[in-house]
C-alpha positions in Angstrom: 14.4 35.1 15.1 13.2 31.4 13.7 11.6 31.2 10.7 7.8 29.9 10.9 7.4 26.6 10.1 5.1 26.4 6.7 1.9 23.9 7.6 2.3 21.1 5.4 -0.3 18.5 6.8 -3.9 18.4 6.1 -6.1 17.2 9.4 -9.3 15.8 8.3 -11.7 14.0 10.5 -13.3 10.7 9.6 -16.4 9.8 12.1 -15.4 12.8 14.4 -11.6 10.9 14.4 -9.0 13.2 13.2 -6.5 11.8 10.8 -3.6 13.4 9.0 -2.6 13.6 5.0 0.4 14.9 3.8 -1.3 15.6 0.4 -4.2 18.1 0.0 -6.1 15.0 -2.2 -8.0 11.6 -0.6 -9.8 9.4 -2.6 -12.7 7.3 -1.0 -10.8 3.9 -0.4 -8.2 6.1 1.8 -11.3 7.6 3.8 -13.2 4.1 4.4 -10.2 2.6 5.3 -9.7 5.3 7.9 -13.3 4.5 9.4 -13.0 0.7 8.5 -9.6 -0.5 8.3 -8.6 -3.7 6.0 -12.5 -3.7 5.0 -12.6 -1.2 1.8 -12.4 -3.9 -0.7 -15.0 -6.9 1.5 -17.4 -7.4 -0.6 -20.2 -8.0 2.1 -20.2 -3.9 2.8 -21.3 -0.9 1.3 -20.0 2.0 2.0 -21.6 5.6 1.9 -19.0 8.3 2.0 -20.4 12.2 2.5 -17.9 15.0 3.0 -18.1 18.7 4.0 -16.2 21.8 3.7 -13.5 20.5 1.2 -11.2 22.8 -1.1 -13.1 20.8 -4.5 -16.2 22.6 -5.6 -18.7 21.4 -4.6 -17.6 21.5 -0.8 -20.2 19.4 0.5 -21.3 16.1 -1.2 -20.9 12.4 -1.7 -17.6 10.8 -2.4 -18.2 7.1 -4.3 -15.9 4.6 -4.9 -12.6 5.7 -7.4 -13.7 10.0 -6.9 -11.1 12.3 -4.6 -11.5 15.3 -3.1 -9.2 18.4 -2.0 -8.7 18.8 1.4 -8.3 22.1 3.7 -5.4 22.3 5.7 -7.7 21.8 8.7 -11.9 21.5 9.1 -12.8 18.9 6.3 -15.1 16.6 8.0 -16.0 13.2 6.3 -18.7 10.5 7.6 -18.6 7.5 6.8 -21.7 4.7 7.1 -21.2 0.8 6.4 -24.3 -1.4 5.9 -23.8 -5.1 5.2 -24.7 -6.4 1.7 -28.0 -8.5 1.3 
Protein backbone atom coordinates (compact mmCIF):
# COMPACT_ATOMS: atom_id res chain seq x y z
CA UNK A 1 0.00 0.00 0.00
CA UNK A 2 1.30 3.69 -1.07
CA UNK A 3 1.63 6.08 1.35
CA UNK A 4 -0.79 9.24 0.89
CA UNK A 5 0.69 12.05 -0.52
CA UNK A 6 0.62 14.99 2.32
CA UNK A 7 -1.18 18.28 0.44
CA UNK A 8 1.36 20.80 0.44
CA UNK A 9 -0.11 23.54 -2.00
CA UNK A 10 -2.56 26.16 -0.97
CA UNK A 11 -5.29 26.91 -4.02
CA UNK A 12 -6.69 30.33 -3.60
CA UNK A 13 -8.74 32.10 -6.08
CA UNK A 14 -8.10 35.63 -7.23
CA UNK A 15 -11.30 37.18 -9.34
CA UNK A 16 -12.88 33.57 -9.33
CA UNK A 17 -9.26 32.42 -11.05
CA UNK A 18 -7.60 29.80 -8.99
CA UNK A 19 -3.94 30.10 -8.36
CA UNK A 20 -1.59 28.01 -6.41
CA UNK A 21 1.04 29.02 -3.28
CA UNK A 22 3.31 26.72 -1.93
CA UNK A 23 3.36 28.75 1.34
CA UNK A 24 0.26 29.13 3.62
CA UNK A 25 1.19 33.26 3.63
CA UNK A 26 0.47 36.02 0.52
CA UNK A 27 0.92 39.44 0.94
CA UNK A 28 -1.13 41.95 -1.22
CA UNK A 29 1.53 42.69 -4.04
CA UNK A 30 1.47 38.74 -4.81
CA UNK A 31 -2.50 38.85 -4.99
CA UNK A 32 -2.71 42.09 -7.29
CA UNK A 33 -0.19 40.85 -9.34
CA UNK A 34 -2.24 37.65 -9.71
CA UNK A 35 -5.37 39.79 -10.91
CA UNK A 36 -3.07 42.44 -12.65
CA UNK A 37 0.15 41.22 -13.68
CA UNK A 38 3.37 43.58 -14.03
CA UNK A 39 0.91 46.51 -12.78
CA UNK A 40 1.24 46.32 -8.69
CA UNK A 41 3.71 48.98 -8.44
CA UNK A 42 2.02 51.62 -11.69
CA UNK A 43 1.42 54.36 -10.07
CA UNK A 44 -1.79 55.38 -12.20
CA UNK A 45 -3.88 52.44 -10.18
CA UNK A 46 -5.30 51.71 -6.98
CA UNK A 47 -5.93 48.76 -5.82
CA UNK A 48 -8.64 47.39 -3.35
CA UNK A 49 -7.77 44.00 -2.14
CA UNK A 50 -10.79 42.10 0.13
CA UNK A 51 -10.35 38.50 1.20
CA UNK A 52 -12.57 35.80 2.69
CA UNK A 53 -12.24 32.66 4.54
CA UNK A 54 -8.44 32.87 5.31
CA UNK A 55 -6.59 30.85 8.29
CA UNK A 56 -5.63 34.81 9.89
CA UNK A 57 -8.17 36.02 12.25
CA UNK A 58 -10.07 38.00 11.11
CA UNK A 59 -11.07 35.61 8.13
CA UNK A 60 -12.77 38.07 6.16
CA UNK A 61 -11.34 41.69 5.53
CA UNK A 62 -9.20 44.08 3.56
CA UNK A 63 -5.71 43.34 2.70
CA UNK A 64 -3.68 46.87 1.89
CA UNK A 65 -0.59 47.39 0.55
CA UNK A 66 2.73 45.61 2.69
CA UNK A 67 -0.20 43.30 5.12
CA UNK A 68 -0.33 39.16 4.46
CA UNK A 69 -2.70 36.82 5.18
CA UNK A 70 -2.75 32.89 5.91
CA UNK A 71 -4.21 30.87 3.52
CA UNK A 72 -6.31 27.54 3.71
CA UNK A 73 -5.16 24.73 1.98
CA UNK A 74 -8.14 25.28 -0.36
CA UNK A 75 -11.40 27.87 -0.29
CA UNK A 76 -9.65 31.39 0.34
CA UNK A 77 -11.29 33.57 -2.12
CA UNK A 78 -9.61 37.11 -2.77
CA UNK A 79 -11.17 40.00 -5.09
CA UNK A 80 -9.45 42.27 -6.39
CA UNK A 81 -10.80 45.92 -7.88
CA UNK A 82 -8.42 48.49 -9.90
CA UNK A 83 -9.61 52.08 -10.42
CA UNK A 84 -7.28 54.49 -12.24
CA UNK A 85 -5.75 57.34 -10.30
CA UNK A 86 -7.18 60.92 -10.84
Amino acid sequence: MADEEVKKDYEIAVNGTLHTLEHDRVGFDRIVDFAYPGQVDDEQYIFKVEYENTKSDPHDGKLVKGEHVEVRHSGTEFSVLRSVRS
